[in-house]
N, C-alpha and C positions, 0 to 999 in steps of 0.2 A: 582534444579537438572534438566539435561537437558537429554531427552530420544529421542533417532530416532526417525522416521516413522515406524519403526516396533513392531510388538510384541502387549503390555496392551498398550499404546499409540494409538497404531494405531483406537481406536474404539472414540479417538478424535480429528482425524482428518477431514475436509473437503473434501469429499472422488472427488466432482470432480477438486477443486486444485493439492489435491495428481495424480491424474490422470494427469492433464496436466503438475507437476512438472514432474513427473514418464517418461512421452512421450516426452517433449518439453526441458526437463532441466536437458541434463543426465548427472549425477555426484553432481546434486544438493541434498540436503538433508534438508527435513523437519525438524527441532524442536519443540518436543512438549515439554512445562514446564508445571513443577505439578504447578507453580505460572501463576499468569496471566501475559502477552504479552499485554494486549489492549491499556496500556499507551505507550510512546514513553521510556519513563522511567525506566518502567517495563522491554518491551524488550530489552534496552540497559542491563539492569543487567543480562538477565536469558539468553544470548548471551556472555555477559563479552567483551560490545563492547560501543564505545562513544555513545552517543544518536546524533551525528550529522550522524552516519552511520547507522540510523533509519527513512527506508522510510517511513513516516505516507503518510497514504491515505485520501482525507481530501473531503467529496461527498458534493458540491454544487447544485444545482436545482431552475429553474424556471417552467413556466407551460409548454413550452416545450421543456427541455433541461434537462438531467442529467448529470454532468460532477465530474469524481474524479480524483482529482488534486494528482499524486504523490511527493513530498516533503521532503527533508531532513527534521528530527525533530529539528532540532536546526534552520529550519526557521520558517514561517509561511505563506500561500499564499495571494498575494497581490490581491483582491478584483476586483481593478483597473485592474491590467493586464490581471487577467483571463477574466474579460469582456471584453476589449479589444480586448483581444487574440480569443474569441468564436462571439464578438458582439453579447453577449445579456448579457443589463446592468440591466436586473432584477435576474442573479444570486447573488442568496443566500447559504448560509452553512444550509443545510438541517438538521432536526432534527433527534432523535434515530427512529422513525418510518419512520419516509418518507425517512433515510438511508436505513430503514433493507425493505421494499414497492420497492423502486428504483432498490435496487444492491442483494436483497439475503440476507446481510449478517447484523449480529449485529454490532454496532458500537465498534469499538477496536479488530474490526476482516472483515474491508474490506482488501479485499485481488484486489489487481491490477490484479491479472495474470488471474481470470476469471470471468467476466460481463456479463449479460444479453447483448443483443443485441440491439442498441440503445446507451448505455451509453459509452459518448465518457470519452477518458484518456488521460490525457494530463501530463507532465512530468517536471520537473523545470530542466532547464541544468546543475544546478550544482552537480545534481546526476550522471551524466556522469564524473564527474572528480574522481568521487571518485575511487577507484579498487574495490571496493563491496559494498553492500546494505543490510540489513537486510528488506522485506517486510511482512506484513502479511500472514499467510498461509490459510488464509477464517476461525479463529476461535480464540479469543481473549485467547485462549494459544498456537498458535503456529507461527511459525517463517519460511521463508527459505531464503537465503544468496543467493541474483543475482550477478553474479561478473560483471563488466564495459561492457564486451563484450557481456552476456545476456544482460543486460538491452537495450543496441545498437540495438539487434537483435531483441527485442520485442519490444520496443516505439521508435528506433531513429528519424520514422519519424517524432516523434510529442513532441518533447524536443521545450521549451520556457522557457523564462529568466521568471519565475512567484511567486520569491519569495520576500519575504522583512525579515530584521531582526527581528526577535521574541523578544517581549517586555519584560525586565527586567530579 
C-alpha cells in the first residue's frame, strides 16, 4: 500500500528530506509504504515501477573521502571509475555503521537529496536518460520520484559514466 507524505505516514518520514522535497521539489511527492523501500526490489514493487528506474544510493569511503554514488539499480558502481573519477584508489563500499556515522542515514535509506557537508555525490549518466527516478526519501520505507529535469537541476554538474552491468 502506498500512502503520501501526509496524515499517519507523515510521523515516518525524514523530516529534513521532507523539507527540502517540500521547498526544492515542488510537485514532487513523497511515498511512504507500510512495506520496506531499502531494497532496490522492494521499491520497485511498492512504486509499481522497473528496478532499473530505482536509484540506489551506494556510500563509499576512505579515510578522507565520503562519496555516495547515485545508480540505477539494475547496475552496480564500477570500483574502478569511481576511483578514477575522485582519484582516491583507497575507496571502499562502506559498511551499515560507517554509512549511518558518514551520511545520517540507515542503509536502505540513504537519501541523495540531503548530506552532511563534506560528502561528495556523484551521479552515473545513465540516470539522466531516463524521464524519472525513484530515490530514497532518507528512511528505508519511503520513496520520491525525481523526473530527468530535477535530477539535471540538482547533480548535472556531477553526472559520470560510473556504472557496470550488475552480475547475474
Amino acid at each position: 500500500m502506498r500512502e503520501s507524505a501526509k496524515g499517519i505516514a507523515e510521523v515516518m518520514l525524514n523530516k529534513d528530506v521532507a523539507d527540502f522535497v517540500s521547498v526544492k521539489l515542488p510537485g514532487a511527492q513523497i511515498i511512504v509504504s507500510d512495506d520496506s523501500t531499502a531494497s532496490s526490489h522492494q521499491a520497485a514493487a511498492a512504486v509499481g515501477s522497473d528496478v532499473a528506474r530505482i536509484g540506489k544510493s551506494v556510500v563509499f569511503v576512505s579515510s578522507e573521502r565520503t562519496a555516495v554514488v547515485l545508480i540505477s539499480a539494475a547496475k552496480r558502481v564500477s570500483r574502478q571509475k569511481l576511483r578514477e573519477a575522485t582519484g582516491d584508489p583507497r575507496l571502499k563500499v562502506a559498511g551499515p555503521e560507517t554509512v549511518f556515522e558518514r551520511t545520517g542515514y540507515a542503509v536502505g535509506g540513504v537519501s541523495p537529496l540531503v548530506l552532511p557537508d563534506g560528502v561528495e555525490t556523484y551521479v552515473d549518466a545513465q540516470l539522466f536518460e531516463l524521464d524519472a527516478v525513484w530515490v530514497s526519501a532518507g528512511s528505508p520505507n519511503s520513496v520520491v520520484e525525481l523526473t530527468s529535469a530535477q535530477l539535471k537541476e540538482l547533480f548535472g554538474g556531477r553526472s559520470l559514466d560510473l556504472g557496470e552491468e550488475a552480475a547475474g
